[in-house]
C-alpha positions as CSV (number, residue, x, y, z in Angstrom):
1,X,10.7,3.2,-22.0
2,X,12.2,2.9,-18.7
3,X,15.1,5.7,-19.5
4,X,12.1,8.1,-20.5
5,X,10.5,7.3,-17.2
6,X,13.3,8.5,-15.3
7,X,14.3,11.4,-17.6
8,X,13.0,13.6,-14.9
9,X,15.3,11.9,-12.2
10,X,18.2,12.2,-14.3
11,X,17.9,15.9,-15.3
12,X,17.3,16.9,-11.7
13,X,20.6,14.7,-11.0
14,X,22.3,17.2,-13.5
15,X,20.6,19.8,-12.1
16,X,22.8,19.0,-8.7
17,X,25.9,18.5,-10.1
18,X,25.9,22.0,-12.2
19,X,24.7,23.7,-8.8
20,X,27.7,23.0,-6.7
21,X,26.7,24.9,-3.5
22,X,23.4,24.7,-3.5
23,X,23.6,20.7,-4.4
24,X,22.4,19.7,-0.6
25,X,19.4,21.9,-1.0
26,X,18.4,20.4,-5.0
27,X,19.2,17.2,-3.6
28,X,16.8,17.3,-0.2
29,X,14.1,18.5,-3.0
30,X,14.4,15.8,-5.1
31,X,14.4,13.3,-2.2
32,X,11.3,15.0,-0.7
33,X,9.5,14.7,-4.6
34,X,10.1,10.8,-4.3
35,X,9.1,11.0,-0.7
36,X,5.4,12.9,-1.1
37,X,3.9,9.8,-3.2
38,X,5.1,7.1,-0.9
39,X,3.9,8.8,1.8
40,X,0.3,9.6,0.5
41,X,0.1,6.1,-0.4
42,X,1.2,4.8,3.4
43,X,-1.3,7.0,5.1
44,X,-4.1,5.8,3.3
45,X,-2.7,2.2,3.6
46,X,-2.1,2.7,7.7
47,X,-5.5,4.6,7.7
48,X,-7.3,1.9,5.9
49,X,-5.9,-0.9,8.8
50,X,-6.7,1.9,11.2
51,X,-10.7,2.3,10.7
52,X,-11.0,-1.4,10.2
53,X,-9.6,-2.1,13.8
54,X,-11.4,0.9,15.4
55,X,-14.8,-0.5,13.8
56,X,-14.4,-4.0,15.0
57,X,-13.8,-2.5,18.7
58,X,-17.0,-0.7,18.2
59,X,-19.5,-2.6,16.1
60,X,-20.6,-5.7,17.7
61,X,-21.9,-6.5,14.4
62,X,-18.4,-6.6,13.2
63,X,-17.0,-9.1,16.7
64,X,-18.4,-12.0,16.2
65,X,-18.2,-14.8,13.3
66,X,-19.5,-14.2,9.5
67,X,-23.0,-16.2,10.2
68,X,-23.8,-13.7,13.1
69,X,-22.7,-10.6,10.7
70,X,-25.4,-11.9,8.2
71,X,-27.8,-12.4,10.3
72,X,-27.1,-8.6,11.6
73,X,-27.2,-7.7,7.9
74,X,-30.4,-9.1,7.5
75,X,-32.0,-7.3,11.2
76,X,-30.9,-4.4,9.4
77,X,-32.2,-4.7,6.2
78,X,-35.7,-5.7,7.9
79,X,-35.4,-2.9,10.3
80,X,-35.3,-0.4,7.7
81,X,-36.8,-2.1,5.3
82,X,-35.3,-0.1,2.3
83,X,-35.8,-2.0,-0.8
84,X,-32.9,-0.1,-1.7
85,X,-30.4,-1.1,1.0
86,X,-30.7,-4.9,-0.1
87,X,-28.7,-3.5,-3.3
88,X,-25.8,-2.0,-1.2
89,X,-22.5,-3.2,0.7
90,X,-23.6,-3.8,4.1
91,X,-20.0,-3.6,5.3
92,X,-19.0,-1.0,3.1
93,X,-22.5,1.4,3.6
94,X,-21.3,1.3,7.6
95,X,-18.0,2.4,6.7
96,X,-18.8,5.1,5.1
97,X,-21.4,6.4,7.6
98,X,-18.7,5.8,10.3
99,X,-16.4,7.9,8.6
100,X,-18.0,10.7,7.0
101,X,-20.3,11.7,9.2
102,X,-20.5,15.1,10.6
103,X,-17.4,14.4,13.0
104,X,-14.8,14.2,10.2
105,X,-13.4,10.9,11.4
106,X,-12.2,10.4,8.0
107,X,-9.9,13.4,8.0
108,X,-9.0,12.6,11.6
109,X,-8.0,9.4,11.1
110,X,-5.8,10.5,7.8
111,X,-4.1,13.2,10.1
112,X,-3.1,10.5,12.5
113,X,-1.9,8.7,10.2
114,X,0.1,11.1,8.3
115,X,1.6,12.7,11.9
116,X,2.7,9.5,13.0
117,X,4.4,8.8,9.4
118,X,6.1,12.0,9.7
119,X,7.5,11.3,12.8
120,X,9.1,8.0,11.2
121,X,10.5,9.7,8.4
122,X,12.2,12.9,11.4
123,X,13.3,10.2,13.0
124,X,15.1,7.9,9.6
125,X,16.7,11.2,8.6
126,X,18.1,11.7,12.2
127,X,19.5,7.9,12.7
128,X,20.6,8.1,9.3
129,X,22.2,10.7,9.7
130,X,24.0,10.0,13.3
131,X,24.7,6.5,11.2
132,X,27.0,7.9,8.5
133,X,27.7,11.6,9.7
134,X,31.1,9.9,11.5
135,X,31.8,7.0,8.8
136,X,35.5,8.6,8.1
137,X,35.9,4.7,6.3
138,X,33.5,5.9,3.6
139,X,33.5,7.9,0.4
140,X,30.3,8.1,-0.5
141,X,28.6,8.7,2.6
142,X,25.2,10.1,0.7
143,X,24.7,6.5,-0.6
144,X,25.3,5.1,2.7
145,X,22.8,8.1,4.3
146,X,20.2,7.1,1.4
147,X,20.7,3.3,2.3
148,X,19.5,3.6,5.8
149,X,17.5,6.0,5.2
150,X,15.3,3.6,3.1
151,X,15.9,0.9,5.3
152,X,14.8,2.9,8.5
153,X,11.1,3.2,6.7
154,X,11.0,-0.3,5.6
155,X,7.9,-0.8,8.0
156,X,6.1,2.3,7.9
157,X,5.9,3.2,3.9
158,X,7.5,1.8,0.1
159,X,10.0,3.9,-0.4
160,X,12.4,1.6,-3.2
161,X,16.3,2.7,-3.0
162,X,16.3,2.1,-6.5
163,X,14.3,5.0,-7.1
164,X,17.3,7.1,-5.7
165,X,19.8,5.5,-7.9
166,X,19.9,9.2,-9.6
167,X,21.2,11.1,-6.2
168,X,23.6,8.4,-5.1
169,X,26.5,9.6,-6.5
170,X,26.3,13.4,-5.9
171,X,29.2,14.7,-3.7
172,X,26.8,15.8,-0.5
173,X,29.6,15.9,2.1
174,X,28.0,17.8,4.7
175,X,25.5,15.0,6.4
176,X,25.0,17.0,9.4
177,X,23.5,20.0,7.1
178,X,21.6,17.3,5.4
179,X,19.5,16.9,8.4
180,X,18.6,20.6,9.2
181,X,18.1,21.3,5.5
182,X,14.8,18.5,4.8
183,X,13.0,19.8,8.3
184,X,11.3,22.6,6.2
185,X,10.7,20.9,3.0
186,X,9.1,17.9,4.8
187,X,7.0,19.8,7.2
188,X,6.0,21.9,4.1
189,X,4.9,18.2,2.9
190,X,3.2,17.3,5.8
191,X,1.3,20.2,5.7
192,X,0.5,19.8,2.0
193,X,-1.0,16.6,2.0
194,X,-2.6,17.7,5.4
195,X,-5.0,20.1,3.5
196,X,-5.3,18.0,0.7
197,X,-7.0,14.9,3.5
198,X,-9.2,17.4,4.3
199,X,-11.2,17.3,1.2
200,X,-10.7,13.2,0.6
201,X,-13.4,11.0,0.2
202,X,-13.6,6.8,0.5
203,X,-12.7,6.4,-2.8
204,X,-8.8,8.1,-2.6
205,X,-7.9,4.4,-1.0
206,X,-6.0,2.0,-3.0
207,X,-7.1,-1.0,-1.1
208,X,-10.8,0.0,0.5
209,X,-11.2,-0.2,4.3
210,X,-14.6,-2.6,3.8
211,X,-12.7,-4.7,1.7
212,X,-10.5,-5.1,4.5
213,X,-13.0,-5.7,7.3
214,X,-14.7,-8.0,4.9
215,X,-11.7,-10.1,4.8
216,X,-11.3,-10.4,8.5
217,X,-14.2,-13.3,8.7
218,X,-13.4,-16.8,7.8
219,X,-14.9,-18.6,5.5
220,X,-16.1,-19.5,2.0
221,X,-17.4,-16.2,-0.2
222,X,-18.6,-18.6,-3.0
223,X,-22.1,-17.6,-4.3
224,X,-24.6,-20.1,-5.1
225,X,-24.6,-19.8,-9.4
226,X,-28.9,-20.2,-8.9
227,X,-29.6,-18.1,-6.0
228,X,-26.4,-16.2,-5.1
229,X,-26.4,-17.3,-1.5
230,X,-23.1,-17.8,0.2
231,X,-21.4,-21.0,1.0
232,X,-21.7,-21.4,4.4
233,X,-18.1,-23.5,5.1
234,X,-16.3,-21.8,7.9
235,X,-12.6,-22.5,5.6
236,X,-12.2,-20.4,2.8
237,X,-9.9,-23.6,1.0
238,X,-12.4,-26.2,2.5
239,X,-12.2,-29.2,0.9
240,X,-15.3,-30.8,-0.7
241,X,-18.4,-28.9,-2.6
242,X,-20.1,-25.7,-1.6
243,X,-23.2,-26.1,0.3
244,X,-26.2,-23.9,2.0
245,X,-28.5,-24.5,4.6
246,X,-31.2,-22.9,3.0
247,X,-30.9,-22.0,-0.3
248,X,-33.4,-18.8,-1.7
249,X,-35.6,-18.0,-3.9
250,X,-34.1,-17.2,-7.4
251,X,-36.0,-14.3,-8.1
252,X,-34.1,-12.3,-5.8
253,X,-31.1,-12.9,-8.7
254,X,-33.5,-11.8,-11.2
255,X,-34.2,-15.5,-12.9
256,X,-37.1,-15.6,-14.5
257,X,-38.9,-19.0,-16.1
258,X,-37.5,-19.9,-19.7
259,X,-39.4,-17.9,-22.3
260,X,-41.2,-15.8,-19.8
261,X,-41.5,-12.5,-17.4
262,X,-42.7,-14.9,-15.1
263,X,-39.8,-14.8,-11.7
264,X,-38.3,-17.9,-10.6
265,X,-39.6,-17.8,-6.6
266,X,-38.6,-21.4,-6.1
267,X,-35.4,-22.1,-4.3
268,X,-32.8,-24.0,-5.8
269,X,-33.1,-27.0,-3.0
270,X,-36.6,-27.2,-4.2
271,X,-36.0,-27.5,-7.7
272,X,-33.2,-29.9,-7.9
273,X,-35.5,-32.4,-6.6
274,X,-38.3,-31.5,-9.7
275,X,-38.2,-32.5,-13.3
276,X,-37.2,-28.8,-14.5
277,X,-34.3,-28.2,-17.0
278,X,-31.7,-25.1,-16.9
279,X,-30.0,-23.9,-20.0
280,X,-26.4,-23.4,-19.6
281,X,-23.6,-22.6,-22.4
282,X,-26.4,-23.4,-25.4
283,X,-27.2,-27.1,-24.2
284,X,-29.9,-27.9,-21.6
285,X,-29.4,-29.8,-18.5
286,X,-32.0,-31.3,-16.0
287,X,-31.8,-30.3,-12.6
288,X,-31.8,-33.1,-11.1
289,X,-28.1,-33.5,-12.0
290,X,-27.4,-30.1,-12.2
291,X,-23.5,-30.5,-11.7
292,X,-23.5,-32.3,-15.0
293,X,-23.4,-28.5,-16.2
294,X,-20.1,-28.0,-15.2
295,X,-18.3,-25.3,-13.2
296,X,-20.1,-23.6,-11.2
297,X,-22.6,-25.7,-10.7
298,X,-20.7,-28.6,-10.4
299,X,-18.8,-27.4,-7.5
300,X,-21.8,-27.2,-5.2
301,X,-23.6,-29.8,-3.3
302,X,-27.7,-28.2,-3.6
303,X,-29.4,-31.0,-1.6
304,X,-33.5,-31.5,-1.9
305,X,-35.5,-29.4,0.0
306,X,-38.7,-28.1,-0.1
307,X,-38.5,-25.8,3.2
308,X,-37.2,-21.8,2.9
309,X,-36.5,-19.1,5.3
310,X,-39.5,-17.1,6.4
311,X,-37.6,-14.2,5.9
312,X,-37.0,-14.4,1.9
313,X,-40.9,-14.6,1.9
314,X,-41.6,-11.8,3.7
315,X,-39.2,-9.9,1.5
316,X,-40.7,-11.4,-1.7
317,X,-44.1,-10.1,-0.2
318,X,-43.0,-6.7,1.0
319,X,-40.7,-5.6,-2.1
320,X,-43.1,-7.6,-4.8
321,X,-42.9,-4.2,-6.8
322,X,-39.4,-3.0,-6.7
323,X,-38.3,-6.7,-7.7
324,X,-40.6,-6.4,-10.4
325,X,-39.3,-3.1,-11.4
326,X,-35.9,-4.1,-11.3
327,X,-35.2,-7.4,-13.1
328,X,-38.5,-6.7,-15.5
329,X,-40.4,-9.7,-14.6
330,X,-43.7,-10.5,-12.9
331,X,-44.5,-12.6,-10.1
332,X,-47.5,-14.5,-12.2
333,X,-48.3,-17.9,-13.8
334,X,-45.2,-20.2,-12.2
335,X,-43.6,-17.3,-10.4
336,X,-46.9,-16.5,-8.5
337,X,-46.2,-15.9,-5.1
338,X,-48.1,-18.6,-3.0
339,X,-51.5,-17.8,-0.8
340,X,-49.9,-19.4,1.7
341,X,-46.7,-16.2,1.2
342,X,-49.3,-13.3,2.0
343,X,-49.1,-12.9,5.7
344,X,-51.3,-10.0,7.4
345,X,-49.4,-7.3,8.3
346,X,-48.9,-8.6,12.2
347,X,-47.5,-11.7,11.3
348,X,-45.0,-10.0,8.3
349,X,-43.2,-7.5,11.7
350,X,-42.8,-11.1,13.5
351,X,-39.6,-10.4,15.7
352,X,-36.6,-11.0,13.5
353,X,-35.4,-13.7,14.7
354,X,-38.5,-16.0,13.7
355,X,-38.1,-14.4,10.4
356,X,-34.8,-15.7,10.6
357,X,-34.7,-19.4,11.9
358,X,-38.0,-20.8,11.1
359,X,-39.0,-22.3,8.1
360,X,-42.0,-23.1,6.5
């Protein structure tokens, strides 16, 4: 398997060898061929870092610790109030409207990206070059030349010498023409993958740029296995269980009561203090000891409470019907939303931030 994946390699390695004058020109091609993936996949990887810092310059919501993002997250969603937003990646929906609006920042940012890479690859075949152009101790001076070249762009892209073990051996004595004869190939490259940013989208990056900005705040990304809140522990290895301030209410997971359409719109710090069972891997458990369920449940610590976040009413209230519509179920007979839930329209737009830190 591994010969038949470098079958290619090895014919174009003929290929030089039969070609005798023209072997510095073959060889600069099959260099540049090993050259064009590893650089495509650098400029996404340096473009990816690149947004991600730009955005937390930018974005306050993105400056500040995880428990001020999600409290942004949720002025946002309230703001808008989009039933369909609360389905999305906040992080990764700003990304994308950052970087494909109508200013192409996308492309812009790629064509940074890929002119500053170029530059590091001009300037490994020029020290590479100036390296072993004078090395009259040496013999094979193209293996030398391919040695630092690779090791010149250790920090800007993955270019593996091993992949050049085909073009190592090929009697390229003239290093000087070496240099002159990639210039045209690789700005031929460069402009290549230039037109070919111009039409790329979010989804051309191995490792997305929200996924990166995600990662830049601390802290447990453990979701509650009742409600699908996040643990709020600032360590991402914290020792002890999961936990929540306030826990919410299970309908907005879709649970529904046993045997029913009717949606679950108690929280899960309110039911662990009740007498009501959950039915996990075919056996039922009561919820008072809800751990004895094993993993996940047993890794949380869901303390008794019967208070919940204004806000998760409100939203119960104000998307009653697209919850329905989308997990099937009805807010009747247990899941019927309390009197005490249906606020007038003055006292639902409340500023946010009694939505957010008072309970009820």
């Amino acid at each position: 398997m591994y010969l038949n994946s470098k079958r290619e390699d090895f014919f174009k390695s003929f290929q030089i060898s039969c070609e005798g004058a023209t072997s510095v020109t073959t060889f600069v091609v099959f260099l540049c061929d090993k050259i064009a993936p590893a650089l495509r996949q650098a400029v996404y990887e340096r473009t990816a870092k690149a947004i991600t810092e730009d955005m937390q310059g930018k974005f306050p919501d993105f400056q500040g610790s995880r428990a001020n993002l999600e409290v942004c997250i949720l002025r946002y969603l309230a703001e808008e109030e989009n039933f369909e937003y609360f389905k999305d990646d906040y992080i990764e929906k700003q990304v994308q409207s950052y970087c494909l609006d109508g200013n192409r920042r996308l492309e812009k940012f790629l064509d940074f990206s890929l002119d500053f890479l170029y530059r590091n690859i001009l300037s490994a075949v020029s020290s590479s070059t100036q390296i072993v152009k004078d090395r009259i101790d040496r013999e094979d001076k193209i293996s030398l030349w391919l040695d630092e070249f690779c090791r010149e762009l250790t920090e800007a892209m993955n270019l593996p010498r091993s992949d050049l073990k085909g073009i190592e051996h090929q009697e390229v004595t003239d290093i000087e023409f070496l240099r002159s004869a990639m210039a045209e190939p690789l700005a031929a490259l460069r402009d290549n993958l230039r037109k070919e940013f111009a039409d790329a989208d979010m989804s051309s990056f191995p490792k997305q740029p929200h996924t990166i900005l995600a990662e830049h705040f601390s802290g447990c990304w453990a979701q509650c296995p009742l409600c699908g809140a996040v643990c709020t522990n600032t360590m991402q290895e914290h020792d002890g269980k999961h936990q929540l301030v306030f826990h919410r209410p299970q309908a907005l997971v879709g649970r529904r009561w046993y045997g029913s359409d009717d949606l679950a719109i108690d929280s899960c710090s309110s039911l662990v203090a009740s007498n009501y069972t959950i039915y996990v891997g075919g056996k039922w458990y009561g919820l008072r000891t809800y751990w004895e369920a094993g993993p996940p449940y047993s890794t949380w610590n869901i303390l008794p409470d019967s208070s919940m976040q204004a806000y998760w009413k409100w939203f119960v209230c104000r998307f009653r019907t697209e919850l329905e519509a989308l997990y099937s179920g009805k807010f009747q007979g247990k899941g019927k939303i309390p009197e005490s839930w249906q606020r007038s329209n003055q006292e639902l737009l409340l500023p946010l931030a009694s939505l957010l830190c008072k309970s009820l």
